[in-house]
N, C-alpha and C positions, 0 to 999 in steps of 0.2 A: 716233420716237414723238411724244408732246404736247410732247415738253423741244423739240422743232425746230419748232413751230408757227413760222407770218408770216403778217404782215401785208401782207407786198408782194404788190401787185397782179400783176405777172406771173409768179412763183413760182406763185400762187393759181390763175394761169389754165392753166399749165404743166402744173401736178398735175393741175389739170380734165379738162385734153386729155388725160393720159397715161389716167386713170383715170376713165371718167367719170361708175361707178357706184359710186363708193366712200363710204363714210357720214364724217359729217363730227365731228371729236374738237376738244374745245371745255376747256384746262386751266382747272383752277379754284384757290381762291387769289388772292396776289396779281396776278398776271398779268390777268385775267380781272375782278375785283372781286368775285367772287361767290365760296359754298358752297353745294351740294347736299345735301339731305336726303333720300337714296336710298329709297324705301321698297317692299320686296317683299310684305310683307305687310301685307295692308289691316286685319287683327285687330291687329297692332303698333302702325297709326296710331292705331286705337282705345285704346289701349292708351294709348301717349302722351297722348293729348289727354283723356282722363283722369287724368291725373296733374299735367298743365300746364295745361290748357285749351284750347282750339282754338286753330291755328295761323292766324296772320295771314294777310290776303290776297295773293297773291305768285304771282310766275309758275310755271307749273304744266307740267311734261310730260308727257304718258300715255307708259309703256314697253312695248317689244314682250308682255313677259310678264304686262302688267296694271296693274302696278306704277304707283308717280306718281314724280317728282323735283320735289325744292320748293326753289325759287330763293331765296339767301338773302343780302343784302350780306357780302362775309369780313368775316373776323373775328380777331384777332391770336390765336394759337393751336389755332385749328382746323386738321387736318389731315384725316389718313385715318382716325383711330380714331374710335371710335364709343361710346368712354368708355363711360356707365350707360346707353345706351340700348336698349329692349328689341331682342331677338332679330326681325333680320326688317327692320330697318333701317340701313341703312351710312351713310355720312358721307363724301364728297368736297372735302376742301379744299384745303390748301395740300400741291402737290407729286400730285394727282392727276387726271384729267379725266372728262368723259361724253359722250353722244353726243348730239347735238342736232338738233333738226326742221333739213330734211325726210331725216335717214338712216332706213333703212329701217326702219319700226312704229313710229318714233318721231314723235308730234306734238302739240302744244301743245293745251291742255286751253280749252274755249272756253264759256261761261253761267257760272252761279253764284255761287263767290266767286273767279273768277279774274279775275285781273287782268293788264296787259305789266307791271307795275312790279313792280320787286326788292324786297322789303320789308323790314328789317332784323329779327335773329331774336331774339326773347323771350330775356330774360334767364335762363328758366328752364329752352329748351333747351340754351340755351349751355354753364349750370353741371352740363346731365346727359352734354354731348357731351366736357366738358375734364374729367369727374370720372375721381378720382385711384381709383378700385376701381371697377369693373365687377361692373354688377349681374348678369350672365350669364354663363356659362361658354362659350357653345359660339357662330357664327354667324361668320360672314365679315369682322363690322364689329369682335370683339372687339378689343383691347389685343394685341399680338404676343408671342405666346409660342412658346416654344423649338419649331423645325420639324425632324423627322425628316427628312435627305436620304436615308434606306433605300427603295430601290425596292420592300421588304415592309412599310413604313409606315403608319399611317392612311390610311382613305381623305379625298381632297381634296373636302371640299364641291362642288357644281356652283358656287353664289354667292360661293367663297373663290378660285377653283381659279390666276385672275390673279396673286394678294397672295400665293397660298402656292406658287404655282411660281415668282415673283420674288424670294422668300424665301430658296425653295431653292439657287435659280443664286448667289443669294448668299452662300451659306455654299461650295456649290462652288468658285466661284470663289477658290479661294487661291493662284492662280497654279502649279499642276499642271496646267493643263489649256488649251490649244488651243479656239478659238473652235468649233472644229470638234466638237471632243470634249464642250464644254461643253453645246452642242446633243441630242451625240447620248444625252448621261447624264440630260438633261432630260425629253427626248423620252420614255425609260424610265422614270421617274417617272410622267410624264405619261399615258402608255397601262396602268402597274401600277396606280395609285393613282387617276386620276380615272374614278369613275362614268361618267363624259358628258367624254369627254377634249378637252382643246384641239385647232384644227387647227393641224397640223404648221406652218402658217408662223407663226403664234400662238408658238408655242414656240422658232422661230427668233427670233425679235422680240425676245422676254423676255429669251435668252442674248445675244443682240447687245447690246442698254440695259447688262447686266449687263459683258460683257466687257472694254470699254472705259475703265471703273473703276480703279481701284485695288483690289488683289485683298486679301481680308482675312488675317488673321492665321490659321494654326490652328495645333495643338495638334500638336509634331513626335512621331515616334518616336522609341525611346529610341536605337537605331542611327545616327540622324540627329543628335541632340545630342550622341551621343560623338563622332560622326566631324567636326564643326562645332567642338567643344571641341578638340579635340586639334590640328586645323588649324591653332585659335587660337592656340595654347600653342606648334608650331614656328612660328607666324606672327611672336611675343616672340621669338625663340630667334634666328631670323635677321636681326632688327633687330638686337638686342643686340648679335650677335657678326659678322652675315658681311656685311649690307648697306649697304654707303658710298657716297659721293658718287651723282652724278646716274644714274647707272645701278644703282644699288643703290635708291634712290628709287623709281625707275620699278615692277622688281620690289617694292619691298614695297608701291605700290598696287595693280600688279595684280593681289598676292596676294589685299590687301585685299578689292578688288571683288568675286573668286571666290570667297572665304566669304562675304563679306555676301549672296550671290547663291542660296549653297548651304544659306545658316539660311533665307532667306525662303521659296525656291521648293524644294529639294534632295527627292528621293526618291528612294528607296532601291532599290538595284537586286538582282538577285540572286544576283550574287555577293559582294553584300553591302557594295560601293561607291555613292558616293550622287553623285547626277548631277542636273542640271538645266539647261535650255536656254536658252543666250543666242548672240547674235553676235555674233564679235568685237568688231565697231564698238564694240555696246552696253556689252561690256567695259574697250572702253580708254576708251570716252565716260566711263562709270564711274570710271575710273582715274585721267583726267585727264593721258591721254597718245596718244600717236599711235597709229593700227593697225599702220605698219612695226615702232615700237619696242614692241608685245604680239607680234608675230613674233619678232623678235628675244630676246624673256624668256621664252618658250614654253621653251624650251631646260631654260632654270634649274627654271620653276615645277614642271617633271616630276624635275630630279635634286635639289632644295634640297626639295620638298615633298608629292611622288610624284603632283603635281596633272598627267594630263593632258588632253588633246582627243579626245572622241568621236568617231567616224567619220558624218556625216549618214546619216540614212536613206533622204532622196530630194533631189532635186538644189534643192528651196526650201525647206530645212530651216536653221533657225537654226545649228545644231550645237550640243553641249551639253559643259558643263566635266565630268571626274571626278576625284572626291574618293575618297583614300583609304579605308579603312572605320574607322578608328583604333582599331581593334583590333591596336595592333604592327606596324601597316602604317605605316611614316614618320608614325610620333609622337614627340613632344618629351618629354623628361622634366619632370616638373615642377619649377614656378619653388622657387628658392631665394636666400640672400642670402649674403654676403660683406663683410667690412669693408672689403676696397680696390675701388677702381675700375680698376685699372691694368691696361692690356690684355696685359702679359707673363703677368699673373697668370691673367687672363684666358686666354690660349693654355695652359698650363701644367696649372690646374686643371681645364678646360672647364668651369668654375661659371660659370654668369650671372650679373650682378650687376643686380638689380631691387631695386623697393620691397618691406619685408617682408610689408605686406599684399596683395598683388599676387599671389593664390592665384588659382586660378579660380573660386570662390566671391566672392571678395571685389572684384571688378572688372566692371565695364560690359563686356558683349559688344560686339563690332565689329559686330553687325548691327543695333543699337539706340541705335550713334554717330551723332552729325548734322554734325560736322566732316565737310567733302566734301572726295574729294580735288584736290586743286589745281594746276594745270597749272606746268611748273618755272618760267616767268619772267611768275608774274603776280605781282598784288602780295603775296600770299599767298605763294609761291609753297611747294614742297615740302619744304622743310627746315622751315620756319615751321608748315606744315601737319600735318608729324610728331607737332612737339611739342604744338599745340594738342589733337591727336586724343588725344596718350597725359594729356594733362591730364582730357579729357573720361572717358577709360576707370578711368586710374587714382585720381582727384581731386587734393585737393592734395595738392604734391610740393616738395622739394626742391631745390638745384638738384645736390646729389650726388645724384638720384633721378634727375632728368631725364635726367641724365649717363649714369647707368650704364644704365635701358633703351635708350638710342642707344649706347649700348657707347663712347662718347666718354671718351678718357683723364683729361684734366682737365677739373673740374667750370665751372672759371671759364668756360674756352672754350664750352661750352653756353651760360651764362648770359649771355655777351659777344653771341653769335652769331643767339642765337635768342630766350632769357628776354627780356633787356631792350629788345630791338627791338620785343616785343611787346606788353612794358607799356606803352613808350611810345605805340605804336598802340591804346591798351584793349583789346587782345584777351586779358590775362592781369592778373590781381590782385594785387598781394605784399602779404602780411601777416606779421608774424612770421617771415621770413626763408622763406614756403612760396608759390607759385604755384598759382592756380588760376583758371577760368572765371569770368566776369562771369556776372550772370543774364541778361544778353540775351547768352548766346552764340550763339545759333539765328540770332539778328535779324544781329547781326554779319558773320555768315559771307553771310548773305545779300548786303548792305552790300555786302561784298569782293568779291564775283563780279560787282559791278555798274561797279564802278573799270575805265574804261579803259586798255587799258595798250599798249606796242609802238611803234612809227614809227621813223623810220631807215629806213636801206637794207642791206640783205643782199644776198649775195653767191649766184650759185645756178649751179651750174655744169651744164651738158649737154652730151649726144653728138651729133653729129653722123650723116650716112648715110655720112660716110665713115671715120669713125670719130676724129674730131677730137674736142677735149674744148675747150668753149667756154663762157669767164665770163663774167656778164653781171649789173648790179646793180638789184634791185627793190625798190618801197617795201615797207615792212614792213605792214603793216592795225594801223592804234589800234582795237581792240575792249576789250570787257569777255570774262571769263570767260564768261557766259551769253548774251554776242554772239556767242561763237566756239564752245560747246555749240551753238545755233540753227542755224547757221553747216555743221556740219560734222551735223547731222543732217538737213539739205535736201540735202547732198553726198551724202551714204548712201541716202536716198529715190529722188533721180535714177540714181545708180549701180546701184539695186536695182531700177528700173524697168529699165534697159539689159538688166541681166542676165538679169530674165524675159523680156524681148521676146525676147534671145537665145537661150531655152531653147526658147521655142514656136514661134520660126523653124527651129530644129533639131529639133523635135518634128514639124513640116507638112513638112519638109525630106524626115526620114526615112521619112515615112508615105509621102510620092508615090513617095520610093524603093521603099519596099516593094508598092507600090501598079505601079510600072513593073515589078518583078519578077516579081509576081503575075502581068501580065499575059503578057509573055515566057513563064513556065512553062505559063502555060493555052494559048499560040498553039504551042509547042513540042508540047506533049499531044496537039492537032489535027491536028499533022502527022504526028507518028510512028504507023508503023502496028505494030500486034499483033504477036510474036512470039508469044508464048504466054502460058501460067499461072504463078504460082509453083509447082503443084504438078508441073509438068514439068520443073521445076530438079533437079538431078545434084548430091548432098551431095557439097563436097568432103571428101576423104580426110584425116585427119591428118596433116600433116607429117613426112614418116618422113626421117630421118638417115639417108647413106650412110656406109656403113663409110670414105668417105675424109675425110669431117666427124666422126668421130669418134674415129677416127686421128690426125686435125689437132689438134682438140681437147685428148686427150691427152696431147701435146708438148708443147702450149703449158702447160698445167698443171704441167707438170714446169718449166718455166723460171718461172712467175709463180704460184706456187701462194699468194701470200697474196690472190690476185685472182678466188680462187675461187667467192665471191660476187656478184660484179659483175652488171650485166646482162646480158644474153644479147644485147642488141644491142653493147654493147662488145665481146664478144667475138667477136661476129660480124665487125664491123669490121675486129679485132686481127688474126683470122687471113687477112684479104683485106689488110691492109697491110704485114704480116711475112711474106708468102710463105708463109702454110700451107697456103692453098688459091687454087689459079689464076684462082677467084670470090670473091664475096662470098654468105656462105651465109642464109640469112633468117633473122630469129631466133628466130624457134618450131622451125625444123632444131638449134639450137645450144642452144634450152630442152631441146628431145626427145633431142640428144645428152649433156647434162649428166644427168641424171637418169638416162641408162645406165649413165655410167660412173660415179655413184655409187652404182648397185643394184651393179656385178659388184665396187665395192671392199668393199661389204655382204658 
């Protein structure tokens, strides 16, 4: 759209040649230096310049529908509203554009009082375009108020229908939906709702600008909160008691990332587990750990936390996590408190030992934390990252608090290991014997993902084609955290490029197969000649059992009778392999013989 306009000459000429009838979008704002004073209706100018006085001399467009645009220097605070101005005139400024001569019907207005020059705009439309109430209710240029996304909603003005289908993708958008899907819910809006509907690529355009965003908040079901909460609550549960050292870590970020993933985007499925789509990658990216080592805890997060992996729908499908419904489904009991810390007590009681305000009421959810997780040998790294995150969730703590949610025996050892290391880095506060975040803890964290870390030589060992196992020592990469995020998501772009080339070589692959078959069947067809009709075809007979497959039968019944169920091709078999019969009988003969011999035991 406008936000990709240039100014570079061959881009310019590029677009020309691709498109060479296409009209020409012109942002306004700062970019541009100018704002528009859109006016559809010509009783509205009157209207205005009655109220202000006539408007200066200034560059002037005539618009397809009649309409004028009045060219006006920007202005700090103008935008797209249209504040107090009457109905019938909109406002283009900062953050929107228009279309300019020679696009088509539209062209530069020429005698009278027009002028080339930009004129700056009366102080008096200023104070009606930034006012704070609006003198009108209704009109395209209003103040934005709350948009119905119901496809049985108001109808959409013809002069609104842009602002309020841009609107609408945007409340859509809360990250449920597929660029694809986004389109096609718009699309439905747009042909139930608009009088005079946009064209379908129009509407593509909109969801596209929109998609690309950051997708907004909304307002979860209440299935969806219980099952996110409970998540959280054995998310505590297996910190406190079962997750240690570096592999215990790993698992509890990549726990982490799958609720934070499942509060933002999660919906609810029908068997009443709640689900939402990501890919690996973007999970362990998340996580701040490898995609071998999210294989590897794939395992745990299904038996520690009933979390597991959807099956894709089609072969370029993200694939998506499932969450328990937490309704009794691997939920944790709720948090409680203890006087000791001591992990025998701990095995003995199964109490958890946490802060007492540390209810779920009383603490920061994991999907509205900004401690990110931290990969294990950065300078952050994950043990450091723990305790940051449970300071940000639960405030100030302790350091027998700190202790007992990492389920660590003695409290000093916390405080030795992790508290003090990170006072001394300012990432932690001590006041009165209690720890807690700085006010720039956001800033911080950011800081730390910025620190280079790594060099040395590692050791990396591989196999050979003959099956030798060969070391060999490589530099290690000095990056930052957010050089090796950059890093390792150009890795996954290229590898995901691989994959679909490999899908659509296997998709042309199969087609010419099917396509070479085709033809064999049609050159086959040509040659064979007629026998006849189907309806000259000779019904075969039911399968009728000889009395000596029955007889066989029998026998065998009396030696294996708890086998009396089996298939009928097993026992077809049995009797061609133990000598009951000098053949092998079919099995609808040994279906039709069973069912004899259980009419005449009848």
């Amino acid at each position: 759209g406008h936000l990709d306009a240039t100014k570079e000459r061959s881009r310019i000429t590029v677009l020309w040649n691709r498109w060479p009838d296409a009209n020409i979008g012109m942002p306004t704002g700062k970019r541009s230096g100018v704002f528009v004073l859109d006016v559809d209706d010509l009783g509205a100018l009157a209207e205005l310049e009655d109220a202000i006085g006539e408007l200066p001399a200034t560059r002037k467009v005539r618009t397809p529908s009649g309409g004028l645009h009045f060219y006006f220097s920007h202005a700090e605070g103008v935008t797209n509203s249209s504040g107090a101005l009457p109905a019938g005139i909109d406002v283009r400024g900062e953050g929107g554009y228009v279309l300019v001569p020679p696009s088509g019907g539209y062209r530069s207005e020429a005698g009278g009082s027009t002028t080339s020059a930009v004129a700056q705009a009366p102080e008096r439309l200023l104070e009606l375009i930034m006012g704070k109430e609006p003198k009108r209710e209704n009109g395209s240029g209003s103040d934005p108020q709350p948009v119905s996304i119901d496809v049985a909603g108001p109808p959409i003005p013809e002069r609104g229908r842009n602002v309020a289908l841009t609107a609408i993708a945007g409340r859509l958008h809360d990250g449920s939906h597929t660029l694809k899907e986004l389109e096609e819910d718009l699309e439905s809006v747009n042909r139930a709702r608009c009088p005079h509907p946009l064209d379908r690529k129009e509407v593509a355009k909109i969801a596209r600008s929109i998609h690309w965003r950051p997708p907004c908040s909304r307002a979860r079901p209440e299935e969806i909160e219980r099952a996110v909460g409970a998540a959280e609550e054995r998310f505590w549960e297996l910190v406190a008691n079962e997750l240690r050292g570096l592999g215990g870590q790993s698992v509890r970020d990549a726990l982490r990332a799958i609720i934070e993933g499942a509060a933002r985007y999660g919906r609810l499925r029908t068997d009443g587990r709640i689900e939402y789509d990501q890919s690996l990658f973007e999970t362990a990216l998340a996580a701040g750990i490898s995609r071998p080592t999210l294989d590897r805890v794939r395992p745990l997060l299904l038996e520690k936390a009933g979390i597991r992996r959807a099956p894709r729908r089609t072969p370029t499908d993200a694939g998506a996590w499932v969450l328990p419904s937490g309704t009794g489904e691997a939920c944790a009991p709720t948090f409680t408190t203890h006087a000791s810390t001591s992990r025998r007590n701990l095995k003995k009681t199964g109490v958890r030992v946490v802060k007492a305000c540390a209810s779920p009421t009383g603490r920061r959810r994991l999907a509205d934390a900004v401690t990110p997780c931290s990969r294990h040998f950065s300078p952050t790294n994950k043990g450091k990252g723990g305790v940051l995150l449970i300071a940000e969730v639960f405030g100030d703590m302790s350091r027998e608090e700190v202790a007992s949610v990492l389920g660590i025996e003695r409290a000093r050892d916390a405080e030795r290991r992790y508290l003090m290391p990170l006072e001394d880095e300012g990432r932690l506060v001590r006041s009165g014997g209690r720890y807690s975040l700085p006010a720039d803890h956001a800033r911080r964290c950011e800081e730390a993902r910025q620190i280079p870390y790594g060099g040395g030589e590692r050791i990396v060992r591989t196999r050979t084609s003959e099956g030798r196992t060969v070391s060999h020592t490589v530099e290690r990469d000095v990056m930052s955290e957010a050089e090796r995020d950059a890093r390792d998501k150009r890795r996954y772009e290229e590898q995901r490029k691989v994959y679909l080339a490999r899908l659509v070589a296997s998709a042309r692959a199969l087609a010419e197969e099917n396509d070479d078959c085709r033809e064999l069947l049609n050159a086959w067809d040509e040659e064979r000649e007629v026998d006849g009709t189907i309806a000259e075809l000779t019904p075969v007979a039911e399968p009728c059992p000889t009395p000596e497959i029955v007889e066989a039968l029998a026998a065998a019944l009396l030696r294996w009778p708890d086998h009396r169920k089996d298939y009928p091709s097993w026992w077809a078999s049995t009797l061609f392999v133990e000598d009951y019969l000098p053949y092998k009988p079919t099995g609808e003969q040994v279906e039709v013989a069973l069912a004899e011999l259980q009419e005449a035991a009848a």
